[in-house]
C-alpha positions, 0 to 999 in steps of 0.5 A, spaced: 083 562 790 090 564 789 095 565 796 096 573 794 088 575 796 088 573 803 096 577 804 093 584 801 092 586 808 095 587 813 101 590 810 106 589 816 115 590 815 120 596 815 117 601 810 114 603 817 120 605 819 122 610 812 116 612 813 117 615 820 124 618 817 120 622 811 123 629 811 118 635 815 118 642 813 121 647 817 116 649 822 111 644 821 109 637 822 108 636 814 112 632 811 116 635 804 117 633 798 125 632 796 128 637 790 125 634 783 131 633 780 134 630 786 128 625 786 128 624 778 136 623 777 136 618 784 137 611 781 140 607 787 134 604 788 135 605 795 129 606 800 131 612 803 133 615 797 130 622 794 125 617 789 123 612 794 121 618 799 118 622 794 113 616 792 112 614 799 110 621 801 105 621 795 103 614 795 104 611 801 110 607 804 109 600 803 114 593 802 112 593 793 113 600 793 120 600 795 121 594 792 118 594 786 116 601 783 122 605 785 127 601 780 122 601 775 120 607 775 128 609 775 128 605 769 122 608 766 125 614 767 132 613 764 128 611 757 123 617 758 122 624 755 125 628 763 119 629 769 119 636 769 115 636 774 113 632 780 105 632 776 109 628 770 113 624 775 106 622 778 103 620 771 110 616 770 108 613 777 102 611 774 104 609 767 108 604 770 103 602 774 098 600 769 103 595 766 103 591 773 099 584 773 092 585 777 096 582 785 101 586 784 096 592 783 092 590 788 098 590 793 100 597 791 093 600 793 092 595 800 098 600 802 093 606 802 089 605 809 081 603 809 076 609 810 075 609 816 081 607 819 084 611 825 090 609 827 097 607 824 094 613 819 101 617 815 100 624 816 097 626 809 092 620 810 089 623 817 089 630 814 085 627 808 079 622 812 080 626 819 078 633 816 072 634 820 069 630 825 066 623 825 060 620 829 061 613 832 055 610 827 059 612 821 064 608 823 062 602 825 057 602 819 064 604 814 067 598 818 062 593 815 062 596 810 070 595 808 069 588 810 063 588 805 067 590 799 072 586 801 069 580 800 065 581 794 072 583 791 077 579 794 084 582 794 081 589 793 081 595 799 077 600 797 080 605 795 076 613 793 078 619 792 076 623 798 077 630 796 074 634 802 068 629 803 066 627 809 066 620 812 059 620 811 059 622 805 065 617 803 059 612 806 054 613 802 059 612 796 061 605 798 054 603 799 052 605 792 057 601 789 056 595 794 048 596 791 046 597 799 041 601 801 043 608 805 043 606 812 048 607 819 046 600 821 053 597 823 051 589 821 047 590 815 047 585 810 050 580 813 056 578 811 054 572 809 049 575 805 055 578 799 056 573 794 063 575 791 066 577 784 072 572 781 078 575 782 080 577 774 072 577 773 071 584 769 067 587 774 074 586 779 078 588 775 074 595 773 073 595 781 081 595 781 083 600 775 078 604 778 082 604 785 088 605 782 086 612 778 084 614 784 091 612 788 093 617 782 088 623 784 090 623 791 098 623 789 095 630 785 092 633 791 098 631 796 102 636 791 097 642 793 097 640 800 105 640 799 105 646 796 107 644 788 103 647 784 101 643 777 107 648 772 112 645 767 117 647 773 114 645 779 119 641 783 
């Protein structure tokens, strides 16, 4: 089995340490989005410039993400028709994305945290999976759960579209997806018990096309958190 499997998770470097220098709005603990044309006309490739935090905002921060897709979609963006929005530049994000091979795919994605996760969240993240209350149970059972899906597609996190709904709800998903009964018990099946998909397979890469959409529909619904609103002339 390839070596990129076992490395998707933890993502550890000092892209922890640009994302604590991402810009807050005046007045609040929410994070803004640089000026559009400062972020579309940045091609320095730097970590602190205007695109580097506009993405990490949007798609969180990560080694590949500095690394990888910000001089490629710089490049993109160079030889394209000009993001007159912050929604175009996430649909460029996300066409660039789409050309990647499956491992560096599967590490973009590891970069957002697991459902379930309380610690170590960005702010739009903790917003996103903490809107409301969760009971210990749930947790516990989304713990499993994520271990569960990990073993049955190695290399991938799983990865949803929240989008209001609670943990319990999000658990239920997983579930389905996994082909498990609904359930609040934190140890069943037994790991041992979930036979994995080959990496490549088609059901694996359904599964990782799949993340990587909603990776997308959750760098939309920043830009209505952010207050960006999907016009021709949003920025």
């Amino acid at each position: 089995m390839r070596s990129w499997i076992h490395a998707v998770k933890p993502l550890d470097g000092n892209f922890k340490d640009v994302a604590a220098q991402l810009p807050t709005s005046m007045g609040t603990h929410t994070p803004a989005l640089p000026p559009l044309l400062e972020a579309v006309s940045d091609t320095s490739g730097k970590q602190d410039g205007p695109l580097a935090r506009a993405l990490a905002l949007l798609f969180e921060p990560s080694p590949i993400l500095y690394t990888t897709l910000v001089p490629a979609l710089a490049a993109h963006i160079e030889h394209s028709p000009p993001a007159l929005s912050y929604h175009a530049l996430v649909d460029a994000a996300l066409t660039v994305l789409r050309t990647w091979p499956d491992d560096q795919r599967a590490h973009f994605i590891a970069a957002h945290p697991r459902i379930g996760e309380v610690n170590g969240l960005s702010h739009l993240s903790a917003q996103e999976q903490m809107a409301k209350a969760t009971p210990p149970a749930v947790l516990a059972r989304l713990g499993h759960l994520n271990a569960c899906y990990e073993r049955k597609y190695p290399g991938l996190v799983y990865i949803t579209f929240v989008n209001g709904r609670t943990r319990a709800e999000i658990k239920d998903e997983m579930e389905d997806v996994l082909g498990f009964e609904h359930s609040l018990l934190a140890d069943e099946p037994p790991l041992t018990s979930v036979e994995s998909v080959d990496a490549g397979a088609v059901q694996w890469k359904q599964e990782l096309e799949r993340a990587v959409e909603d990776v997308g529909k959750i760098a939309k619904s920043r830009l209505k958190t952010l207050g960006v609103e999907p016009t021709a002339h949003s920025s």
